[in-house]
C-alpha angles and dihedrals in degrees: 000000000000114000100230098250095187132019090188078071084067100048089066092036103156103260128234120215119229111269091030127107133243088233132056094202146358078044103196119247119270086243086059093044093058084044085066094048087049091051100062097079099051086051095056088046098053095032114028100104091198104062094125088075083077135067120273083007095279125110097217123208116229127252086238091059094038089068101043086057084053080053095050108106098138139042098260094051089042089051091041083046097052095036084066101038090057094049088065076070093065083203117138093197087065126089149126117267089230125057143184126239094252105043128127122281133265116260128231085000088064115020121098096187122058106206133201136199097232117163093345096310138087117256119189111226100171133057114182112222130250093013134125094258088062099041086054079055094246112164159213096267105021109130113222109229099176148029120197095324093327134105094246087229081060087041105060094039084058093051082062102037096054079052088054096261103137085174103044140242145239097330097198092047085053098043091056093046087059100042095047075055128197113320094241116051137028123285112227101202116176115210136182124209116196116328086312113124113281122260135215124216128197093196127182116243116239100255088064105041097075108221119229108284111248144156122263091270137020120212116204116181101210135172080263103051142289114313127211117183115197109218108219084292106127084120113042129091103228088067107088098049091048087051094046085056097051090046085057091072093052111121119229108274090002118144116253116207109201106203110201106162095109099059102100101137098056132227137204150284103255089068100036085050090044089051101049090047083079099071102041136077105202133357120321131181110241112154134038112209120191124186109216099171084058096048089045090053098040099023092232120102126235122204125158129170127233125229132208112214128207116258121235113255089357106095137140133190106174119096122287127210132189133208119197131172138166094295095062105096145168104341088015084062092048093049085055099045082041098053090039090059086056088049105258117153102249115196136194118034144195098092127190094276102211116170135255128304116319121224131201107241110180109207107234098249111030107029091230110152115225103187120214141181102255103162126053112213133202136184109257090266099071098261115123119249097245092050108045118123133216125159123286115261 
């Protein structure tokens, strides 16, 4: 098992094109192939560290997707196969280390409209900034009425159904999928604000809308504090020492904003760790971390709780504050637990609310990585990351 360092990584997985294999030679067998297919459901059950979501505490497959695994007998089914297994997990922080070309989107990654289910309808209650949803001058309020050509409510029965869910599944999962659209062509979403005319939008995914180019964070000195914006860079190297460069024109005392609501796609814990250094002076508890898979296979639990450790010759003792947003995920989210439990003022929650640390699992045959929640974590105060609360913007 690999712990996930970085979801950003998943968001530029090599793609695989529909009708070629996973692997360029030594190809597995189709009936290892189908192995593999079979396998997924015996994974989730021994590693997915969430199964309590779901009634009697199992995530069933489908029978519709039970017979498409019987079906499996190359890479590309096996990939087409997993993608939609997965997806009964209505679980954003799941997904397949390889990808076509046309499959569905990355939420939150690459998503520019949070959704809702609200009244029967569907109410939008986050724009991201600087997207193609904002730009169109989509807002906070409008109610999306269509999808496609679809009435969203018919839209997103449809999403389940075509799983094998005849009931129904997690609406607002659905809803965000949708809207985020396929990777390789444009999404039309019809929304209505107030009792104005309805208006129908052909918008750009966002593996296509090319976002401003930026370094991995953006100081701004204002009348507040210093601000330091981290640009969707949880997970890239160059972080800390940029970081460590905009900390140097701190003044002494000064109040840091730590601007984290552009960090979708996650990190990992060698910058969020380099980055709350800063503000400690000897070790300090910020994470609980709890194994379920291991507690499942021996019957005693594991927990253990993560510390943050001051850096030599990097340190800070003015306030800290701390602004979040649905775009902060995964490691975002850790960073704000992380700094509240310093005693930053963290501000504008709800988060993304992804859940827990994601592990690599290779399927046996094929190689192909199915990547799972593994760990549950908590602040440091018991309250589970996806549900901590801290005051609106």
């Amino acid at each position: 098992m690999v712990l996930l360092k970085s979801l950003a990584s998943l968001a530029i997985a090599a793609l695989v094109l529909p009708g070629v294999a996973l692997a360029q030679s030594g190809a597995p067998s189709p009936q290892e192939y189908r192995d593999d297919a079979r396998s997924i459901d015996a994974l989730i059950a021994a590693n997915y560290a969430y199964l309590d979501r779901f009634a009697s505490n199992a995530s069933s497959n489908t029978d519709r997707l039970r017979a498409e695994a019987e079906t499996v007998h190359d890479g590309s089914t096996l990939l087409h196969y997993a993608e939609r297994r997965l997806a009964l997990l209505a679980d954003a922080h799941v997904i397949t280390g390889s990808s076509f070309s046309d499959s569905w989107a990355i939420v939150p990654s690459y998503a520019d409209l949070w959704i809702e289910p609200e009244n029967g309808g569907y109410r939008v209650t986050a724009v991201r900034d600087r997207s193609p949803a904002q730009n169109a001058g989509v807002a906070v309020g409008d109610r999306l009425i269509e999808i496609g050509d679809l009435p969203a409510a018919q839209a997103v029965a449809n999403y389940w159904r075509d799983l094998g869910l005849d009931t129904g599944g997690d609406a607002g999962y659905a809803v965000r999928v949708l809207a985020a659209g396929r990777r390789d062509r444009p999404r039309t979403l019809t929304f209505q604000r107030d009792d104005s005319a309805p208006r129908t939008l052909v918008l750009p995914n966002l593996y296509a809308a090319a976002r401003p180019g930026m370094g991995p964070v953006t100081t701004l000195r204002t009348s507040d504090g210093l601000v330091i914006a981290f640009n969707d860079s949880l997970g890239d190297d160059r972080t800390v020492a940029a970081f460590d460069d905009a900390m140097a024109q701190a003044r002494p005392g000064e109040t840091i904003i730590l601007d984290l609501t552009d960090t979708p796609s996650g990190g990992n814990t060698v910058v969020a760790r380099a980055v709350m250094g800063w503000f400690v002076t000897q070790a300090r508890p910020y994470q609980i971390h709890r194994l379920v898979s291991e507690e499942r296979q021996t019957g005693v639990p594991r927990q253990w709780t993560e510390d943050v450790l001051p850096r030599a010759g990097r340190s800070h003792t003015g306030p800290v504050r701390v602004k979040v947003g649905r775009w902060t995920g995964s490691m975002g989210e850790g960073l704000a637990i992380g700094l509240d439990a310093q005693g930053a003022q963290v501000t504008g929650c709800p988060m993304a609310g992804l859940l827990g640390a994601v592990y690599d699992f290779r399927l046996e045959h094929s190689g192909l990585t199915i990547k799972l929640p593994t760990e549950r974590l908590s602040s440091v105060s018991g309250v589970p990351r996806e549900n901590f609360q801290c005051p609106p913007a």
